[in-house]
Backbone bond lengths (Angstrom), bond angles and torsions (degrees), N, CA, C in turn:
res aa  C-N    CA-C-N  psi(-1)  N-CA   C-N-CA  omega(-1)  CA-C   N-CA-C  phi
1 X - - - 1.439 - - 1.534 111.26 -
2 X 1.549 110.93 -38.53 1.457 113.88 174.50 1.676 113.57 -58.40
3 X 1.317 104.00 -22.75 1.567 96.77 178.91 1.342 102.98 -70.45
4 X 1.159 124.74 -49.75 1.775 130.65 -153.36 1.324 86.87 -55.22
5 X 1.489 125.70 -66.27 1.592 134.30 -146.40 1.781 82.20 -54.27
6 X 1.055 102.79 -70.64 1.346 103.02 -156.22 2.040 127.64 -51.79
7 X 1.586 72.84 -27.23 2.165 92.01 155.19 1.241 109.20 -68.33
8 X 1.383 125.88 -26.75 1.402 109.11 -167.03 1.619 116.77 -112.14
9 X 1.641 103.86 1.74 1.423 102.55 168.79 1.527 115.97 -102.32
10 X 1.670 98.56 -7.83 1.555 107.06 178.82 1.577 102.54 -69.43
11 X 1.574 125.89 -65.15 0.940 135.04 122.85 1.657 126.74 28.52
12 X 1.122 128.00 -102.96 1.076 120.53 131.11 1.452 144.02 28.92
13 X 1.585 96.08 -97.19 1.649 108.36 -170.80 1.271 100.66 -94.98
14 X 1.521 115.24 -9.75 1.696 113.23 171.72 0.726 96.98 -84.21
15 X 1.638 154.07 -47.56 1.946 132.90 178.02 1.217 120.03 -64.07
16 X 2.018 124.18 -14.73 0.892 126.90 -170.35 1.633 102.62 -87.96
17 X 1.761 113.55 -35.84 1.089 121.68 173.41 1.767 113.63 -47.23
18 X 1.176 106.61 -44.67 1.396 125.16 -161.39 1.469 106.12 -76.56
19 X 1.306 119.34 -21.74 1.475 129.49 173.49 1.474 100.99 -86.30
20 X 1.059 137.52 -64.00 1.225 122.01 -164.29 1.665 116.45 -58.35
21 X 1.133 92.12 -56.32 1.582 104.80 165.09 1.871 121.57 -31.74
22 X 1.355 118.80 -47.33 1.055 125.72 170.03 1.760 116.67 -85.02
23 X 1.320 112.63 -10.16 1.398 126.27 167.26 1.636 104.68 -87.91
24 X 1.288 121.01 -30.35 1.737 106.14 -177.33 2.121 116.00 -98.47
25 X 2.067 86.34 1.12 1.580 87.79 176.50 1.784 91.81 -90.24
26 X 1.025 124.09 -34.63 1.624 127.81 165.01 1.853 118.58 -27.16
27 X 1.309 99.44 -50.43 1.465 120.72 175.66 1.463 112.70 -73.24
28 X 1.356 115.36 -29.01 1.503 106.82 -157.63 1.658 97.27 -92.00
29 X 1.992 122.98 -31.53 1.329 123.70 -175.76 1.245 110.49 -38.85
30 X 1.625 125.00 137.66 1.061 111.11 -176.32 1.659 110.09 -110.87
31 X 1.488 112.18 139.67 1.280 118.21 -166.08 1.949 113.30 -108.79
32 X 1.727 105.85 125.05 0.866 85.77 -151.39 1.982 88.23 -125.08
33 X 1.416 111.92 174.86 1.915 117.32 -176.05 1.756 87.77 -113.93
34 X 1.312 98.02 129.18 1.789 101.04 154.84 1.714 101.29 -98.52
35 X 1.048 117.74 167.29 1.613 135.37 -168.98 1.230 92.24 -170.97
36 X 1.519 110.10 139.82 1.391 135.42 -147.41 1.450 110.48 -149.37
37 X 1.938 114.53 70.81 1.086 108.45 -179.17 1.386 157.02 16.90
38 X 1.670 76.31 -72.40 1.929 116.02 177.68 1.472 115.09 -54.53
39 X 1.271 112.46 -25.51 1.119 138.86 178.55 1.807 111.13 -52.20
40 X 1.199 138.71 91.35 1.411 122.08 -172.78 1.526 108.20 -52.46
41 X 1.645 152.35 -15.41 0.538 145.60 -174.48 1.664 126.72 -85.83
42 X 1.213 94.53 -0.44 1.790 131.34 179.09 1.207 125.03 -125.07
43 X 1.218 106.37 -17.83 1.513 122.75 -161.06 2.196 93.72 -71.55
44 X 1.142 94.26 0.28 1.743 91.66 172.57 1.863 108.57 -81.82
45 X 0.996 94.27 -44.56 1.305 97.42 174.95 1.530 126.57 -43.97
46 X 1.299 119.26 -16.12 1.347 118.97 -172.80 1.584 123.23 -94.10
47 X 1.381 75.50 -6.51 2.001 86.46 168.82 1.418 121.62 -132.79
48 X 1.231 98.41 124.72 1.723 118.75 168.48 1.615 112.31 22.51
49 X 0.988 116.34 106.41 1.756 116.64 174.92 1.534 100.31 73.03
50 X 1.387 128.99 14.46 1.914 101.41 -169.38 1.949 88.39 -89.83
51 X 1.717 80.23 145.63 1.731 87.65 169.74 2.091 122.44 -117.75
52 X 1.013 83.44 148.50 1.714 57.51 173.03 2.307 105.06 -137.47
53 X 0.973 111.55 169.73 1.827 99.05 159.71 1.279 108.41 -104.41
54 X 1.238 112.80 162.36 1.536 114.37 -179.47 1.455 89.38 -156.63
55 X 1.648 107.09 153.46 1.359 128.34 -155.87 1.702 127.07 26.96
56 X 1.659 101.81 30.03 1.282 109.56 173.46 1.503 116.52 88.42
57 X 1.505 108.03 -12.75 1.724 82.92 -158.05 2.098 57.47 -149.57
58 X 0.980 171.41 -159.65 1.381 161.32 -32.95 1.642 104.85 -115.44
59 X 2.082 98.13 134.58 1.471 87.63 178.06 1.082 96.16 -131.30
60 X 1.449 107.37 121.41 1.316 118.65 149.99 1.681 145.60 -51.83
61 X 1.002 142.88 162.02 1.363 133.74 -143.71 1.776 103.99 -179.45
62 X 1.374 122.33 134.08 1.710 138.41 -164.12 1.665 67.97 -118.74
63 X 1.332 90.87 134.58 1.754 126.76 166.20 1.342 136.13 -123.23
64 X 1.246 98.46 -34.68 1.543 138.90 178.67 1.562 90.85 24.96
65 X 0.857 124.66 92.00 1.473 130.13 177.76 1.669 101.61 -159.23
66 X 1.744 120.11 111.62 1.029 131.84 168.93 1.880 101.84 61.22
67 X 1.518 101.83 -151.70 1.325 115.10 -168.32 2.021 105.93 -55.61
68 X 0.950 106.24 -32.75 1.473 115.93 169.66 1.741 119.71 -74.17
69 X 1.448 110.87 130.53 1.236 123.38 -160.97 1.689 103.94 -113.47
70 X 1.614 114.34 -47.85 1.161 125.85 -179.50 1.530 113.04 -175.46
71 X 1.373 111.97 150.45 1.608 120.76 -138.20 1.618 84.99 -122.45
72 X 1.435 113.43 173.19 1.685 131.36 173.11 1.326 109.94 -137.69
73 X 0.787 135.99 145.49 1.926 132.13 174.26 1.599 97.24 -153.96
74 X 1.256 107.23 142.29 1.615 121.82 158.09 1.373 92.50 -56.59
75 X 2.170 98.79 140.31 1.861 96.50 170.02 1.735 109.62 -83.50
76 X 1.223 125.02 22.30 1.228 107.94 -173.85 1.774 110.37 -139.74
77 X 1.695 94.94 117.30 1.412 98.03 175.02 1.616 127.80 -39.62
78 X 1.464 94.74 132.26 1.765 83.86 -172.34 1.538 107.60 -97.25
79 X 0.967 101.13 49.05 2.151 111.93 -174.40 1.640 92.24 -137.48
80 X 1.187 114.00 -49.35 1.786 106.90 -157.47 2.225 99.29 -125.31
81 X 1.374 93.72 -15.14 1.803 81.48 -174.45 1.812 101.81 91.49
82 X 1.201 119.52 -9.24 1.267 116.06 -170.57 1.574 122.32 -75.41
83 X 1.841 130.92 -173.03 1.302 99.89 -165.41 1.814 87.24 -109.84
84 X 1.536 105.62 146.46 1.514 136.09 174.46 1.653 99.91 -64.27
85 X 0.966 126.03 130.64 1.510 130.18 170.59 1.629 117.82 -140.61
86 X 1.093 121.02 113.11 1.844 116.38 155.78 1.254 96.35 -17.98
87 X 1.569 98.28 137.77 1.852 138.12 -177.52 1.262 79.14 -108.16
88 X 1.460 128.22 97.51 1.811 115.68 155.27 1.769 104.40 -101.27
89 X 1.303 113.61 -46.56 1.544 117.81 169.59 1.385 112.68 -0.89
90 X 1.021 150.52 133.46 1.574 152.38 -169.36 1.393 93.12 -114.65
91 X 1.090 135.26 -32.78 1.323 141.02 -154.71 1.638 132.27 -85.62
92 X 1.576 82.45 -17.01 1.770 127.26 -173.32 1.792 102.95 -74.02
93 X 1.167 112.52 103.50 1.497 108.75 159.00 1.184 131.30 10.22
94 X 1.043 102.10 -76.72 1.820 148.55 178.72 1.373 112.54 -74.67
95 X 1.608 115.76 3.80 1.571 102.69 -175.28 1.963 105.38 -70.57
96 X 1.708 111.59 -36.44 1.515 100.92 -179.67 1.395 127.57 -51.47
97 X 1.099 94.69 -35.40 1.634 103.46 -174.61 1.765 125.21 -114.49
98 X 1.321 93.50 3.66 1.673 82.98 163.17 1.513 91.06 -127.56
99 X 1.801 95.09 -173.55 1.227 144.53 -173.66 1.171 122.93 -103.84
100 X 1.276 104.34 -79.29 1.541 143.55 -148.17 1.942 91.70 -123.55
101 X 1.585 98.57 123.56 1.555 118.99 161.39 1.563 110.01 -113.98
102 X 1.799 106.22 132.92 1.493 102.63 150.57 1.343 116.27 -64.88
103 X 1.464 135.31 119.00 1.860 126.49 171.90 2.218 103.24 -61.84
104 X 1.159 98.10 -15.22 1.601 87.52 166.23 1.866 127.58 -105.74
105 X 1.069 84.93 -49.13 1.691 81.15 -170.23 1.606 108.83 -93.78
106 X 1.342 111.20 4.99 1.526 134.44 -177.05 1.684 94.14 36.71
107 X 0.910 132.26 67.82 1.131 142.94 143.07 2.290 116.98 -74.29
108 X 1.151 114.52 150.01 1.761 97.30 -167.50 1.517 86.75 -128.17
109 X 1.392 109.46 -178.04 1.815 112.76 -172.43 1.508 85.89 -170.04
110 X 1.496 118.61 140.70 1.378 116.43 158.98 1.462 124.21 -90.92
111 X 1.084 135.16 -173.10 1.204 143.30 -143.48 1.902 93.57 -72.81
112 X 1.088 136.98 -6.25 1.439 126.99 -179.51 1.587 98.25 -134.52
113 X 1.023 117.06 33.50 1.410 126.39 173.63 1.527 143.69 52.86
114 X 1.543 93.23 21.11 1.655 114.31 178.44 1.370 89.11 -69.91
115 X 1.692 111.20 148.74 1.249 117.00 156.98 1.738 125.63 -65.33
116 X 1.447 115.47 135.42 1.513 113.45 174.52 1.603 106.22 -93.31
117 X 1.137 124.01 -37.03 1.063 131.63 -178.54 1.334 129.88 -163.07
118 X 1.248 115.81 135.52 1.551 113.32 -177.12 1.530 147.92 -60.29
119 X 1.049 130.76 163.30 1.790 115.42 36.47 1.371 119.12 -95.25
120 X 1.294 132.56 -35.32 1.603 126.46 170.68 1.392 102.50 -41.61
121 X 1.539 89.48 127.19 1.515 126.28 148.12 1.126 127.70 -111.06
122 X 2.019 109.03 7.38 1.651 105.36 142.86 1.307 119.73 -75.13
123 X 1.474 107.21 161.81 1.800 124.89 159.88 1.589 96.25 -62.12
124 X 1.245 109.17 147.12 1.708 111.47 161.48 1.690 98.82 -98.47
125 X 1.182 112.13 141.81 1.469 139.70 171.50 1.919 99.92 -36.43
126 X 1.130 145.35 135.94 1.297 126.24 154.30 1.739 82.43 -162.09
127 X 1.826 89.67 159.18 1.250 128.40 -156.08 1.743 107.30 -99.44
128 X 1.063 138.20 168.44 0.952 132.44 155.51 1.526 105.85 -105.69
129 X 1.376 111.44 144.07 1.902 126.47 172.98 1.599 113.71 -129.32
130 X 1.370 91.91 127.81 1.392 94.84 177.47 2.182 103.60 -128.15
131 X 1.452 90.67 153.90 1.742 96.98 -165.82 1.543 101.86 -101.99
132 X 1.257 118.63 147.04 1.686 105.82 161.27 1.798 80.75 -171.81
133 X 1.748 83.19 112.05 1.434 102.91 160.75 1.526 95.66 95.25
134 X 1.923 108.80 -128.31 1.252 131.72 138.14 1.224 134.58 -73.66
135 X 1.236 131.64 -4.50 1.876 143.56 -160.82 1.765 91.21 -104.98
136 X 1.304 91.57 134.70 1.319 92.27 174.70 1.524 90.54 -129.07
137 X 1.789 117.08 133.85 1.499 110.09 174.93 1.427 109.10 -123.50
138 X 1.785 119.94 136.21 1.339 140.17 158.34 1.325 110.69 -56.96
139 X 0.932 122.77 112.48 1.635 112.03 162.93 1.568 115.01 -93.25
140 X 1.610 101.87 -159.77 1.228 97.13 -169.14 1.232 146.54 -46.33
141 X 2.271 93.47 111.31 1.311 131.99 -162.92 1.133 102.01 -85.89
């Protein structure tokens, strides 16, 4: 009888093993947006400061500054819920070192979403973008 039990808890936590396992390679695929310049609906993006949202909730942003071409950020502050906007202002404190402004709690984040200044002492959400050609791709969405 000790065998059975023990067939049937091997059993068991080995199909259960086998589920999770195929549930956390589910999580790890990485999902990514192509955007297509050429596209008039993008076609902002190709110059200096243009921003646009895409899939409702991520806005993209042309920076063209050094090794960086163009950035992604969640639109919503993760301190107040408020909306994320391009820092273009030159005039702004914070223009060297951030990116990304909350328009409410003016909290700033640089281009990978460390906070520059407060009050968030969350990370803001941001995307990685990579360019080739005209295609610009979001990764893991």
């Amino acid at each position: 009888m000790k065998t059975g039990k023990l067939l049937f808890v091997y059993l068991f936590f080995g199909i259960a093993a086998l589920i999770s396992c195929s549930k956390e390679q589910e999580k790890t695929e990485e999902k990514e947006l192509a955007i297509d310049l050429t596209d008039p609906t993008y076609s902002v993006l190709t110059t200096y400061h243009g921003t646009v949202i895409v899939n409702g909730s991520i806005i993209v942003a042309n920076v063209s500054e050094g090794p960086l071409t163009h950035i992604a950020a969640y639109t919503s502050c993760p301190s107040c819920g408020g909306l994320i906007a391009l820092l273009t202002d030159n005039t702004d404190p914070n223009w060297h070192s951030s990116y990304w402004k909350c328009t409410n709690c003016k909290s700033y984040f640089n281009e990978v979403g460390n906070v520059q200044a407060g009050p968030s002492i969350m990370i803001l959400k941001t995307y990685p973008v990579s360019k080739s050609g005209n295609i610009l791709t979001i990764h893991d969405l």
